[in-house]
C-alpha positions in Angstrom: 185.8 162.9 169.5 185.9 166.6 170.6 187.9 168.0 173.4 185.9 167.9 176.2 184.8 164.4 175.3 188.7 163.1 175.2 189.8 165.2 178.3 186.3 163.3 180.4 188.1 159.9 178.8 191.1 160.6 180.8 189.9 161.7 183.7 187.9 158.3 184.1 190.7 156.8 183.1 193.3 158.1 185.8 189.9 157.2 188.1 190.3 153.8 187.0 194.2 154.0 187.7 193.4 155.1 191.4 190.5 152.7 191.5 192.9 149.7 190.9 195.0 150.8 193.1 192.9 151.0 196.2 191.2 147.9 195.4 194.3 145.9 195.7 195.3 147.6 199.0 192.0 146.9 200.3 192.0 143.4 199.6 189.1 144.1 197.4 189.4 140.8 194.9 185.8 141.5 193.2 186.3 145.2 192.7 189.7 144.3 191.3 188.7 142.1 188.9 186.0 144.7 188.3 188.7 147.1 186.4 189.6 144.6 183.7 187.1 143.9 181.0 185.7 140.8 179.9 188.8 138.2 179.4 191.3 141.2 180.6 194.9 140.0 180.9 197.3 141.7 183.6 201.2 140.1 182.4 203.8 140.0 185.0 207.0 138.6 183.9 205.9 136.5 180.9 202.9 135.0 182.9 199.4 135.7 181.8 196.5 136.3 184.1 193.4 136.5 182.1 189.8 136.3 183.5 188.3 138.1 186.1 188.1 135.1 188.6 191.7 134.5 188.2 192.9 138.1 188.4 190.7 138.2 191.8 192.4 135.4 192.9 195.9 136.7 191.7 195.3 139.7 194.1 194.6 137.3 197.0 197.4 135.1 196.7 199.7 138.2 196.1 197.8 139.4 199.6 198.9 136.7 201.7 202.5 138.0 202.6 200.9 140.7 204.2 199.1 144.6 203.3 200.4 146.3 200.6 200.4 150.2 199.3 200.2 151.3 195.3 201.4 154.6 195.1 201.3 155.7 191.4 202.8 158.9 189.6 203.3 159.8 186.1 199.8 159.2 184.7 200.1 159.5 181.0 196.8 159.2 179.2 196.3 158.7 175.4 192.9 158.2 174.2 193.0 157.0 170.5 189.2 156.7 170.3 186.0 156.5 171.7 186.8 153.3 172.4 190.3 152.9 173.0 193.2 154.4 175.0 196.6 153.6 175.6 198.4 154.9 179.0 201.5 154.4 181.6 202.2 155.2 184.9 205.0 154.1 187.5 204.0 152.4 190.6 206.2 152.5 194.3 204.8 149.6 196.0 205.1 149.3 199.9 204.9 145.8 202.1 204.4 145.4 205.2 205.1 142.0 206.4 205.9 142.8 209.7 203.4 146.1 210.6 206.5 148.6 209.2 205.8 149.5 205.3 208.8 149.2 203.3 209.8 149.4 199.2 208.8 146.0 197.9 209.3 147.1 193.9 209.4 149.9 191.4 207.9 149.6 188.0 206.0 151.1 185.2 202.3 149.6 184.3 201.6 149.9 180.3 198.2 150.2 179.7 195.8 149.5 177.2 192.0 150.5 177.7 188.8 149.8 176.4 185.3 151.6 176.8 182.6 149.6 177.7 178.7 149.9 178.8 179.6 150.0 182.2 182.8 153.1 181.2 186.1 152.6 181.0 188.3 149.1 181.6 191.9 147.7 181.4 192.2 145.5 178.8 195.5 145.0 179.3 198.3 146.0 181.8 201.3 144.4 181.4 203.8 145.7 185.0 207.6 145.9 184.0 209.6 146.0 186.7 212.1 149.2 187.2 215.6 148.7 188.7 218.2 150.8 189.4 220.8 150.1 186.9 
């Protein structure tokens, strides 16, 4: 893999970061479940959710407390292959259950990405939560 091919890997990969993202806070459960690859896992505090269906309805259910807003720094980008990657970023998420955003969380997605026909996927993001300690 030459250098211009592994710097175009992680720019589609920080698109699929920001992708994600937006598709949660637009309630988009299809386009979210779109970012994983076939049987993609998201892990949140020991629990597994594998499958596109059930990440889609993951997002919904985490939805129904009211809007949220991802806002994700520290991109770090690691492309091992053509068809693999490794990455992190943090994550500040906002809720607003009552129409006035507010810090829900903190923490730090760890990333692992696969290439596919239709370009790059999570295959895995496991989100471990930060606290101030």
């Amino acid at each position: 893999m030459d250098l211009l091919e592994k710097v175009a890997a992680e720019n589609d990969i920080r698109n699929l970061q920001s992708s994600y993202a937006q598709a949660a806070d637009d309630a988009d459960a299809s386009r979210f479940g779109d970012m994983f690859v076939d049987g993609g896992e998201l892990i949140l505090l020991g629990n597994v959710i594998k499958g596109r269906a059930d990440l889609g309805e993951w997002l919904t259910q985490s939805l129904a407390g009211g809007p949220l807003r991802h806002l994700n720094v520290n991109s770090v980008v690691h492309v091992e292959s053509e068809l693999r990657a490794t990455g992190s970023l943090d994550l500040l998420l906002l809720h607003a259950p009552e129409g006035r955003w507010a810090v829900m969380a903190t923490a730090r997605y760890k990333d692992v990405y696969a290439r596919t026909a239709a370009g790059w996927k999570i295959q895995t993001r496991e989100i471990i939560p930060m606290t101030a300690s």
